[in-house]
N, C-alpha and C positions, 0 to 999 in steps of 0.2 A: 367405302372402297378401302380407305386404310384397316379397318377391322378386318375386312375379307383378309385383305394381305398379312395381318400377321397371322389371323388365324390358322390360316394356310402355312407358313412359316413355322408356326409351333407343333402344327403337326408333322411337316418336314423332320424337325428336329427329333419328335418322340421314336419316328419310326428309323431315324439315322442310331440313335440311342439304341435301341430295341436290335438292331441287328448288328450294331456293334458285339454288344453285352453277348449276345449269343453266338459268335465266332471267339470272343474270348475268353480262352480256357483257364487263365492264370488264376496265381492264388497267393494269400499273403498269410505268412508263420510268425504268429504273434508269441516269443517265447519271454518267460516270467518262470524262472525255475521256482519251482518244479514243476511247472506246469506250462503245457504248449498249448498253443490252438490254433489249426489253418481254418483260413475263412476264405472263398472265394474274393479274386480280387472285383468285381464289379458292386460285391455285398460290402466291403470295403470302401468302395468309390460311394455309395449309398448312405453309408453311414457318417462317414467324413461329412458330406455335403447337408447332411441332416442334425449331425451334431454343429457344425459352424450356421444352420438356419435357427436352432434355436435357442445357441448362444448368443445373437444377435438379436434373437425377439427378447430372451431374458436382458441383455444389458440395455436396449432401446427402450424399458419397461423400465428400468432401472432409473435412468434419465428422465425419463418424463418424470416420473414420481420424483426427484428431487427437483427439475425444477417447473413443479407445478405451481407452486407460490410466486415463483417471479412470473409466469405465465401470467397468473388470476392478478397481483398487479399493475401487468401491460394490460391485460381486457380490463378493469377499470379506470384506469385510467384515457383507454381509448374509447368508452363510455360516454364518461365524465368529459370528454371532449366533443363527443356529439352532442350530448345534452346542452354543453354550453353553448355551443354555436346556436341549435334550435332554440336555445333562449334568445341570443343575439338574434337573430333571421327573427323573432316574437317582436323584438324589442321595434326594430327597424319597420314591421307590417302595422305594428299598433301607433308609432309615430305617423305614420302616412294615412293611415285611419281615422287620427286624430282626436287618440282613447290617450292623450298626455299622461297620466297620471300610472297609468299600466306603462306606456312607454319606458317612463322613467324608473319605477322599477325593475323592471326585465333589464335595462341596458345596465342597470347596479349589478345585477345580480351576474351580467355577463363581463364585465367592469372586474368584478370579483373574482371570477373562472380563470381570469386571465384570456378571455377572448378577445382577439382585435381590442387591447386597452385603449387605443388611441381612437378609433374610431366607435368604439361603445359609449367612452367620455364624451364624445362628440352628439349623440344621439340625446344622451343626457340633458348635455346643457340645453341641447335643443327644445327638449321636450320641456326642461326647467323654464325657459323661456315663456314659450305655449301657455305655459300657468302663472306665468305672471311671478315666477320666485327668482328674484335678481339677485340672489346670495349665494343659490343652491345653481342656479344660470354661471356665476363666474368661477366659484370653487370647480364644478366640470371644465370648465375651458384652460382653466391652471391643470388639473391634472392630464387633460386632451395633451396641451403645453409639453410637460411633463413624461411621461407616459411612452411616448412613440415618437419620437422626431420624425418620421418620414408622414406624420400627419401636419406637421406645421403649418405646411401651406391652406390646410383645407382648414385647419382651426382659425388662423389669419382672415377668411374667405369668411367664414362661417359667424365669426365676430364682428366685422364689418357689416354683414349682412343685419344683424340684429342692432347693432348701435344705430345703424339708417332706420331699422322700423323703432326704433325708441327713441328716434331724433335727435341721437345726439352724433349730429353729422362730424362736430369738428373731430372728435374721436373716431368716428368712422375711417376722417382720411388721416388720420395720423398710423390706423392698421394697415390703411391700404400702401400709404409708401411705404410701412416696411417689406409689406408682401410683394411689393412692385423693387423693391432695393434690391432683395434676396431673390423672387422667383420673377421676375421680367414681367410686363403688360402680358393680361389677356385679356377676352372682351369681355369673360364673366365680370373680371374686376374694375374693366372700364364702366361698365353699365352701374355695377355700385359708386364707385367717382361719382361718374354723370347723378346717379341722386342726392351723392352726399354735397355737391358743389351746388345741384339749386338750392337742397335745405338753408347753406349757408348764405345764399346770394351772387354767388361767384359767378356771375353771368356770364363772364369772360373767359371761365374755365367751361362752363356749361356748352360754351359755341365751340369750343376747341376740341373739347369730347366728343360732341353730338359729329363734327364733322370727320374725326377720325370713327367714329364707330359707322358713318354713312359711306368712307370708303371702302369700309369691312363688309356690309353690307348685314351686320347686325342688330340691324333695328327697321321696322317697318317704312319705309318712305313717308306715309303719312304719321307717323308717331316724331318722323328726324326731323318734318318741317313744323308741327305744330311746336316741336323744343325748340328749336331754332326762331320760331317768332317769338315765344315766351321772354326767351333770350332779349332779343331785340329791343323788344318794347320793353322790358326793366332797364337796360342801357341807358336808352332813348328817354325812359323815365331821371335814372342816374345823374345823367347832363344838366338837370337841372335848369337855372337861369343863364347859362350858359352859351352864349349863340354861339359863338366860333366852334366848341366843341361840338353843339350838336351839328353843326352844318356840317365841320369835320367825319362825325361817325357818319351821319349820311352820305356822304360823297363817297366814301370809304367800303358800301355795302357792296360783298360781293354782288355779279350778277342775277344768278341764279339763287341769292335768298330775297332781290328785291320785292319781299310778298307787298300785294295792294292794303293790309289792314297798317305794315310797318312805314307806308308813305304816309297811310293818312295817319296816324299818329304823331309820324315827324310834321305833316305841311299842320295838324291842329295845335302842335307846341308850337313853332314858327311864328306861325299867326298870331299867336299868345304874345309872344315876345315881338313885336311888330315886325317882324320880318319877311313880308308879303313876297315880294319877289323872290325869295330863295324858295319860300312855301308853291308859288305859283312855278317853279320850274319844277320844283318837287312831283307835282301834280301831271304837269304837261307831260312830264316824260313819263308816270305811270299811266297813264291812260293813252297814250301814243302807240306803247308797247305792247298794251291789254289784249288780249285775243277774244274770241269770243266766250273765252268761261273764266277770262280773268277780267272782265269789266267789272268795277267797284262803284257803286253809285254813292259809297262813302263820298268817293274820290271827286265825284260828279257835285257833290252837295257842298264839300269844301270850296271847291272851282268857284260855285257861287256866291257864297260868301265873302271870298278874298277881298280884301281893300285893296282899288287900285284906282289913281286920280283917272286912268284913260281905258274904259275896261274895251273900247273897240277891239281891240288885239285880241282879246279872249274871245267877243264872241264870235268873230269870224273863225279862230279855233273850235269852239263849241258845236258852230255850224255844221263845220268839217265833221266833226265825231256824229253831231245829228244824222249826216247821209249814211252813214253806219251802223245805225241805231235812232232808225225814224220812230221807235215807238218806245222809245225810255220815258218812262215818266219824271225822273231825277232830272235829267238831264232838260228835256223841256221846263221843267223848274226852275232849273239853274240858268237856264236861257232868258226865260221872262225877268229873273232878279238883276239881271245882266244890264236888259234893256229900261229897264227902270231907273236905273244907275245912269246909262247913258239918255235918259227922255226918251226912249222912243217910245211911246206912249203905244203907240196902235202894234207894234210888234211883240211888245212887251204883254198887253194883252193876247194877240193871239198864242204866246207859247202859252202861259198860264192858262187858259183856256183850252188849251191841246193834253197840258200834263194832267188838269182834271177830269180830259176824256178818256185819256188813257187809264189814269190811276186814280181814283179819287184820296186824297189825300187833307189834312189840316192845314200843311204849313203851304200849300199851293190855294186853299180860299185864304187865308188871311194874307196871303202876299196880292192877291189879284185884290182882296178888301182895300187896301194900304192903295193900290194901284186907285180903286175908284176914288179913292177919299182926295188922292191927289189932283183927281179929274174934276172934283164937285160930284160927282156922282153918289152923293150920301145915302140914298133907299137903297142903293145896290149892295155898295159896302156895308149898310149895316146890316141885311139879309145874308151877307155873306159870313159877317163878323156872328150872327144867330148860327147858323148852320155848321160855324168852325165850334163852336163852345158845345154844340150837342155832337158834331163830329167826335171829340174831345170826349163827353164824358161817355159815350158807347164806345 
């Protein structure tokens, strides 16, 4: 449509021209003694307009021709600028490809060019890395360093990242606080923390990360609680012979990390240290609370175990959780060891006798064995103590 229109336009203009020119009669007297010359004025208008077209082509000719050299230095070097980059874009495809060794040359070459210095160094050290060259690895990250300040933070990032896979965590977080000094938490950063603090044992830093990156919601739920017991039970481990303390950290556990592996770890140190009744509340209240995909027959196994001079109290507890799980095999276990404790000989039989229907199990015949032996029942118990020993080695 816009072609029609000028089109159309230009021939407006030829035919306005064209009928000018032939209404006007004028003339123009070009004198140069001795010698005149009249020339009509539109052959005049003609030629005016014809000599100033190709005074303009001669001196636009002119122009280029001198500056054809700085031209042909701008196209090379605008070149030489794509070139580098498509090395750089080579350098970054064969890094992710995991062809190192190309990597790191291309990103030299583009390092060179002057393309992205800071982020080409970066590519480098990386790939130096990759191949295992921790010389050719640090020299890059000094010049990354160097090179581009506004890549600081990602060489910071980048350095940290590699100090955690070559395990050398305390250097890890000594990059991370700088980069956390200078460019504020983020969860990239947190997540490197969070590894470089188990590397070093910092359990106590590892539960404080893992919780701050579980209200960001940066980590898998199932990934925040298995760190979070990890946690726990090396604490739990920490305390050592320490009763007060560990009763301390225990009482202390939030709600929601009370996992069932982290009580029975606490109620089996407990117990270690004679501490039955802190162990046995321990217990009581994880299994009180257990739903039905958090029942622990750890939990259950310890319960029967406990020393306790008066275990009535438990098994009327035990009881209780029985009508809620009539067919645990642990828990019928833990019931019969119970009443064995307390004499009751014929009850004490039938749970043992129940958890073997349910489960067949070793440490449920050798407890019912122990149970005959104390009965006189010697044939049975020692058919039973047979049957535990080949239980055992199948």
């Amino acid at each position: 449509m816009r072609a029609l229109f000028w089109g159309l336009a230009i021939f407006a203009l030829a035919v306005a021209v064209a009928l000018g020119a032939r209404l006007n009669d004028g003339y123009v007297l070009l004198v140069l003694p001795p010698w005149r010359m009249e020339v009509s004025l539109n052959l005049f208008i003609v030629a005016i307009v014809g000599a100033f077209a190709l005074f303009y082509v001669v001196l636009r000719g002119i122009v280029l021709t001198f500056g054809l050299p700085r031209r042909a230095r701008i196209y090379r070097k605008h070149r030489q600028r794509e070139q580098a980059a498509a090395i750089f874009q080579d350098a970054v495809r064969l890094l992710f490809e995991g062809r190192f060794g190309q990597a790191l040359k291309k990103a030299a070459e583009a390092h060179g060019a002057g393309v992205a210095p800071g982020l080409s160094a970066l590519v480098a050290a990386r790939s130096a890395q990759r191949m295992r060259e921790p010389q050719k690895q640090q020299g890059w990250l000094e010049r990354a360093k160097i090179d581009d300040p506004r890549t600081e933070a990602a060489t910071l990032m980048l350095e940290a990242e590699m100090l955690n896979e070559s395990r050398r965590f305390d250097e890890a977080l000594v990059v991370l606080k700088r980069l956390q000094k200078k460019y504020g938490r983020h969860l990239a950063a947190l997540r490197l923390e969070l590894r470089a603090c188990q590397g070093t044992g910092d359990w106590a830093g590892v539960l404080r990360l893992a919780r701050q990156l579980e209200k960001r919601d940066a980590l898998p739920p199932e990934l925040i609680r298995e760190i979070k017991l990890q946690a726990h039970l090396h604490n739990l481990e920490n305390c050592g012979s320490d009763v007060a303390q560990l009763i301390s950290y225990l009482r202390d556990l939030p709600a929601g990390e009370r996992d069932s592996r982290v009580a029975a770890e606490g109620a089996r140190r407990l117990m270690a240290l004679d501490s039955g009744p802190e162990a046995r509340l321990l217990i009581e209240t994880g299994l009180d609370n257990a739903g039905p995909d958090d029942w622990d027959d750890e939990l259950v196994a310890l319960y029967g175990k406990l020393a306790d001079p008066d275990p009535t109290g438990r098994i009327a507890r035990a009881e209780g959780w029985l009508r809620r799980h009539p067919e645990d095999g642990e828990l019928l276990l833990a019931l019969g060891r119970l009443c064995v404790k307390q004499r009751l000989w014929g009850k004490a039989q039938s749970y043992l006798e129940a958890s073997l229907a349910v489960r067949d199990s070793r440490e449920a015949r050798v407890e019912l064995a122990r149970l005959f032996d104390q009965l006189g029942r010697e044939n049975e118990a020692n058919r039973l103590y047979r049957e535990s020993a080949r239980f055992e080695n199948t």
